[in-house]
C-alpha positions as CSV (number, residue, x, y, z in Angstrom):
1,X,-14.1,-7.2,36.7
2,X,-15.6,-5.6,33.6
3,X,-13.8,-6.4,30.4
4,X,-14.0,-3.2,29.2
5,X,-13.0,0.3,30.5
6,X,-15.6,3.2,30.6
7,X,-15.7,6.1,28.2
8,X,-13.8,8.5,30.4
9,X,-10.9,5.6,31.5
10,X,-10.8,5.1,27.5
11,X,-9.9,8.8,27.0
12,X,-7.1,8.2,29.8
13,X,-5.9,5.0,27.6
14,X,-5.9,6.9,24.2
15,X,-4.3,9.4,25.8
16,X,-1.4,7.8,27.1
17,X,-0.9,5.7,23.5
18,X,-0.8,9.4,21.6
19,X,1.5,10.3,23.9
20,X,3.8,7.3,23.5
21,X,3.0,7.6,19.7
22,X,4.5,10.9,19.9
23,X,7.6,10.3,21.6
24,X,8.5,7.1,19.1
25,X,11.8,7.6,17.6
26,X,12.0,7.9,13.9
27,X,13.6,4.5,13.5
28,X,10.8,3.0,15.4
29,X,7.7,5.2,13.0
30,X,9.8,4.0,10.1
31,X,9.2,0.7,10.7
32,X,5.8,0.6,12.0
33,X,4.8,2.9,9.5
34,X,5.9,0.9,6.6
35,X,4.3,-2.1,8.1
36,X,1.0,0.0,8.9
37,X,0.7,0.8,5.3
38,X,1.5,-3.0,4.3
39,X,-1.0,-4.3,6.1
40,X,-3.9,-2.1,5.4
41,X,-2.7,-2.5,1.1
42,X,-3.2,-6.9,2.4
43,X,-6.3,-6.3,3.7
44,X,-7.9,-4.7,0.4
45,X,-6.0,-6.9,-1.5
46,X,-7.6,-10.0,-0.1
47,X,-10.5,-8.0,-0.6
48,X,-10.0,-7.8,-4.0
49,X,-8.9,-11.5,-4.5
50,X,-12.2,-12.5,-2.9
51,X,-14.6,-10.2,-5.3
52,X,-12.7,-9.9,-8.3
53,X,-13.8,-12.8,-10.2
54,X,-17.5,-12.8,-8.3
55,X,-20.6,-12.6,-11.0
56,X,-21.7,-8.9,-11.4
57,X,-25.4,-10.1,-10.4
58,X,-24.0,-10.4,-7.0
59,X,-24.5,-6.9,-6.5
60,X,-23.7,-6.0,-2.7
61,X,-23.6,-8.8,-1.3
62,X,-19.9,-9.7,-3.1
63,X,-19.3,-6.1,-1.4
64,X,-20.2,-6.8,1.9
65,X,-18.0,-10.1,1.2
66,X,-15.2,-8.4,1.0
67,X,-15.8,-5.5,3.6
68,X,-15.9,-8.7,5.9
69,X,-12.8,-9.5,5.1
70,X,-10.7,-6.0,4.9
71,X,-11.1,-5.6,8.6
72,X,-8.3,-8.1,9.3
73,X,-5.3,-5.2,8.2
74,X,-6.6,-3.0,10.9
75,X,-6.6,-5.8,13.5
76,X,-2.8,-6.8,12.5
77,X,-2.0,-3.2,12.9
78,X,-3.4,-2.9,16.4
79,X,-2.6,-5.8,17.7
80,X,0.6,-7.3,16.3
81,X,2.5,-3.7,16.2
82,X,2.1,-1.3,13.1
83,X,1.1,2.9,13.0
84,X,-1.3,4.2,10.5
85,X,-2.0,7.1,10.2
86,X,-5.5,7.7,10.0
87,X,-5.8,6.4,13.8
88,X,-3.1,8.2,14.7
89,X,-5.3,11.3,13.5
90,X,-7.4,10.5,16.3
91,X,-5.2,9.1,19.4
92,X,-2.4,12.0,18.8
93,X,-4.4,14.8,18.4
94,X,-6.1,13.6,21.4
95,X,-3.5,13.8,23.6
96,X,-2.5,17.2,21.8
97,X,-5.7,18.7,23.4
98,X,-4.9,17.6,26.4
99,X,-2.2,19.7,26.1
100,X,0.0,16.5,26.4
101,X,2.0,16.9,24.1
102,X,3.8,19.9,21.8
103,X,2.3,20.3,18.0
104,X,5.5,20.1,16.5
105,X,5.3,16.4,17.9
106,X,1.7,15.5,16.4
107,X,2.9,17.3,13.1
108,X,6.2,15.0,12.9
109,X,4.4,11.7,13.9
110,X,1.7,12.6,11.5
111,X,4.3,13.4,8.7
112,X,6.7,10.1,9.3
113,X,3.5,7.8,9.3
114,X,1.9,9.3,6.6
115,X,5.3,8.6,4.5
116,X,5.7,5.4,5.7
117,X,2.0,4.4,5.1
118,X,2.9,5.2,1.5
119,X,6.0,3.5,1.1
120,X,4.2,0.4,2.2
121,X,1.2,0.7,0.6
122,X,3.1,1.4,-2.5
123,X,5.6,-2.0,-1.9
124,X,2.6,-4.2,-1.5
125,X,0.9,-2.7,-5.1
126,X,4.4,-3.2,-7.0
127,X,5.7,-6.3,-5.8
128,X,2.3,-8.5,-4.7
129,X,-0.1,-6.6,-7.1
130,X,1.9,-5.8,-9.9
131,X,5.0,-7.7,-10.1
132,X,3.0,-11.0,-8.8
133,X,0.3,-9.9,-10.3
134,X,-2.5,-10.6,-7.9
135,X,-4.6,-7.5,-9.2
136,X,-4.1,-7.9,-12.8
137,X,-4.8,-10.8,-14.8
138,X,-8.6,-12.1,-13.9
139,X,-8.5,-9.1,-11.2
140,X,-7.7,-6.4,-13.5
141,X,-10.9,-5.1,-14.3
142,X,-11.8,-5.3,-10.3
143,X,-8.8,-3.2,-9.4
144,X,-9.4,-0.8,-12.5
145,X,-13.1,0.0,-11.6
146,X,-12.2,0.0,-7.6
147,X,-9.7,2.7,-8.6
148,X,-11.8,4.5,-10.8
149,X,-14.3,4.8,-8.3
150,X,-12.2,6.7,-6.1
151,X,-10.8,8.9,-8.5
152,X,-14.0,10.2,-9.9
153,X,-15.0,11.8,-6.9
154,X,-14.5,15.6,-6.7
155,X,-12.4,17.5,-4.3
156,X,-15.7,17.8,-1.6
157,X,-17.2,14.5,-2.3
158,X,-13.7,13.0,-1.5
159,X,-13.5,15.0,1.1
160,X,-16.2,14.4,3.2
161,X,-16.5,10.6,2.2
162,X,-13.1,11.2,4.4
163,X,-14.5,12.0,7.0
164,X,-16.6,9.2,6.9
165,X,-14.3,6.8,6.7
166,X,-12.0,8.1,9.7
167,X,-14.9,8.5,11.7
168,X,-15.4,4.6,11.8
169,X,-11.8,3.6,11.4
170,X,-11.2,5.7,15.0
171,X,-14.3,4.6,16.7
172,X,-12.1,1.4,16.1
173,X,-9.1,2.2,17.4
174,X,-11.4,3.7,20.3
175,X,-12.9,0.2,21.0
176,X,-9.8,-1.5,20.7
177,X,-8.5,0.3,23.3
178,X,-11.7,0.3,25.3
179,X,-11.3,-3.6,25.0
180,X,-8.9,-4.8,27.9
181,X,-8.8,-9.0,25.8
182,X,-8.0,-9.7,22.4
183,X,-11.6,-11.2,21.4
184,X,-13.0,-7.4,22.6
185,X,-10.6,-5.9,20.6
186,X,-11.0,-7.8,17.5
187,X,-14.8,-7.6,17.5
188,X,-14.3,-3.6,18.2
189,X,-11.9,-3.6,15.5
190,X,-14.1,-5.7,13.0
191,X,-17.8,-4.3,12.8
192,X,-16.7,-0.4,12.4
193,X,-14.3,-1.2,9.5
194,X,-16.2,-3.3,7.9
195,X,-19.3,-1.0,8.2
196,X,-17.0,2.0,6.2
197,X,-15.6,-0.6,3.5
198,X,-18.7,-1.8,2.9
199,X,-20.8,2.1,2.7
200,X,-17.8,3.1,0.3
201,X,-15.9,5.3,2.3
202,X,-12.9,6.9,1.3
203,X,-9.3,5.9,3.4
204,X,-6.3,7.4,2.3
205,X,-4.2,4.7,3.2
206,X,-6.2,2.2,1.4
207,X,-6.3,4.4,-1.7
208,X,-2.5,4.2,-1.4
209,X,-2.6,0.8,-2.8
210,X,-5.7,0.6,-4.8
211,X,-4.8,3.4,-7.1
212,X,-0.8,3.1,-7.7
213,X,-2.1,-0.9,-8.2
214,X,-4.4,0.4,-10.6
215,X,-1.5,2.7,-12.5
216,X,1.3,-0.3,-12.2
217,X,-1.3,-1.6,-14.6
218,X,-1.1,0.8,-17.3
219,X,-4.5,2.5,-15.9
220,X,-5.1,6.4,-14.7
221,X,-2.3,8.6,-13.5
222,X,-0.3,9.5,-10.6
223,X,-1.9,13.5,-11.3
224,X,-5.5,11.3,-10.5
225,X,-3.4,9.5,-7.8
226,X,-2.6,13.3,-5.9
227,X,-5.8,15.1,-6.9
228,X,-7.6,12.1,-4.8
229,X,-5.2,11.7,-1.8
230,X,-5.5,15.2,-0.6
231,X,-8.6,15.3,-0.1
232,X,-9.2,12.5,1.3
233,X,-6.1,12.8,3.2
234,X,-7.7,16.5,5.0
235,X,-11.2,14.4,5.1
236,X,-9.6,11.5,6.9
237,X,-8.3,14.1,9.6
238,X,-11.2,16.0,10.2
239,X,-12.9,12.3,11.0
240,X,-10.4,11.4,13.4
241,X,-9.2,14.6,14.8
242,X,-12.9,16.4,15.0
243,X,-15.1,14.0,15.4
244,X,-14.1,11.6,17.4
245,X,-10.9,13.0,19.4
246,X,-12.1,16.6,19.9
247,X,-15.6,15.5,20.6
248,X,-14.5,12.9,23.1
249,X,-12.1,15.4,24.6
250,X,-15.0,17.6,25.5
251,X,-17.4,15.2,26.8
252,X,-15.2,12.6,28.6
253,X,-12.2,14.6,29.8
254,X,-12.8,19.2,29.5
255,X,-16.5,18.1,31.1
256,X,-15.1,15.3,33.6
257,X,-14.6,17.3,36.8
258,X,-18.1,18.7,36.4
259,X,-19.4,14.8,35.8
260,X,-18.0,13.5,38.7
261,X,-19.3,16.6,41.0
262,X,-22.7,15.6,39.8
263,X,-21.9,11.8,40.6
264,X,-20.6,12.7,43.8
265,X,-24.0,14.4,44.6
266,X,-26.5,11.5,43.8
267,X,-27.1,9.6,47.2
268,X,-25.5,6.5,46.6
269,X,-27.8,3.3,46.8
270,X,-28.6,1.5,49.8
C-alpha cells in the first residue's frame, strides 16, 4: 500500500478538510485560531533566538539556520490541532470551487482565523517577546532589522513576495495531507517552509509577530504594522487560493472525468 495518496485522491482529502473547516463552530476557530497564530509567532521566535546573536560574517548560512528551524510551527499546527489562515486560503477555497461549500462560509472561516491568528500572534510578541523579553535585549537588533525588512517593502513588492510565500506554505499543507504517516507529513511540511523562510518571503501571520515584537520594543508603528499586512495579507491569498487551489481544481478535479476516459482507453498491460 503506497504511503501517499495521488494528486487527484489529495484534491478529494483537501476537499473534505475545507469543508469540515468550514463547518467549525466559532468556539472551535477561536481556539484553533489563537493557537494557529501562537505557534507560527514560536516558530519565528526560535528562529530568532537561534540567529540573533550569530556573527554578521555568517551571511546566509545563519539564515538558512533558522529557516530550518521555523518549519516546526507549521508542523504543530497540522498535526497537533491549530487553523491558520494562510492554509486555510488554500483548502477552503478549494472546496468553495467545488461548489462544496456557500461563500459566506469561506468568508466567515477566513475572517474568524485571520482574527484569531492575530490575537495569538500578538500574545506570543507581548508576553514571550516583550514582557519576557526574548526579542529584546541581545536580540533586539535581530528583531528590529527582521521587522524593518518587512516594512520597507512597497504595497506590490509585499504583495507578490505574498504570493510567494502562500504558494509554498500550501504546497505544505498539500503534502501533508498527501502524506497518509506522520514522518510523510513532517518531511512535506518541512522542506517547502523552510524553502519560503529562507528566500524571504513574506507571511502575514508570521509578520503578526515580528512586527508588533518589533513595536513592543519602542521600534516602527502600528500605521507600518497595517500598511504591510494588507498586502501581504491579499498576496498570501492569491498564493493559496490561485495558485495552488484553483490550479489544482482544474487539473486534478474540473479535468478528472476527462483523465480517467483517457485511462480507461489505454490497453491495460499484460
Amino acid at each position: 500500500m503506497a504511503a501517499y495518496y495521488t494528486p487527484q485522491e489529495t484534491v478529494e482529502e483537501t476537499i473534505k478538510k475545507g469543508i469540515a473547516k468550514a463547518e467549525s463552530s466559532t468556539l472551535t476557530l477561536i481556539i484553533l485560531g489563537f493557537l494557529g497564530g501562537a505557534f507560527i509567532s514560536l516558530g519565528y521566535l526560535l528562529y530568532i533566538r537561534a540567529v540573533g546573536t550569530m556573527p554578521h560574517e555568517w551571511g546566509s548560512f545563519a539564515t538558512f539556520i533558522g529557516a530550518s528551524l521555523f518549519p516546526v510551527g507549521l508542523v504543530c499546527i497540522l498535526l497537533g490541532g491549530g487553523e491558520l489562515i494562510t492554509g486555510n486560503m488554500m483548502v477552503v477555497a478549494l472546496a468553495w470551487f467545488d461548489r462544496k461549500i456557500s461563500m459566506g462560509q469561506l468568508l466567515r472561516n477566513w475572517a474568524i482565523v485571520t482574527i484569531m491568528n492575530f490575537v495569538g500572534a500578538l500574545a506570543i510578541a507581548f508576553f514571550f517577546g516583550h514582557f519576557v523579553g526574548l526579542t529584546e535585549g541581545d536580540f533586539l537588533a535581530k528583531t528590529i532589522a527582521t521587522a524593518g525588512a518587512k516594512i520597507k517593502d512597497p504595497f506590490w513588492v509585499a504583495f507578490v513576495s505574498g504570493i510567494g510565500c502562500n504558494w509554498f506554505v500550501s504546497i505544505a499543507v498539500w503534502l501533508c495531507y498527501a502524506a497518509k504517516d506522520f514522518t510523510g507529513k513532517i518531511l512535506g511540511i518541512w522542506f517547502p517552509v523552510m524553502a519560503f523562510v529562507a528566500i524571504g518571503f513574506q507571511h502575514v501571520v508570521a509578520n503578526m509577530f515580528i512586527i508588533p515584537a518589533a513595536i513592543f520594543a519602542g521600534s516602527y508603528s502600528w500605521g507600518e504594522f497595517i500598511s504591510n499586512v494588507i498586502p501581504v495579507y491579499l498576496g498570501n491569498v492569491a498564493g493559496g487560493a490561485i495558485f495552488v487551489a484553483l490550479f489544482y481544481f482544474l487539473a486534478y478535479k474540473k479535468n478528472a472525468p476527462k483523465q480517467k476516459e483517457f485511462e480507461a482507453k489505454i490497453p491495460a498491460e499484460e
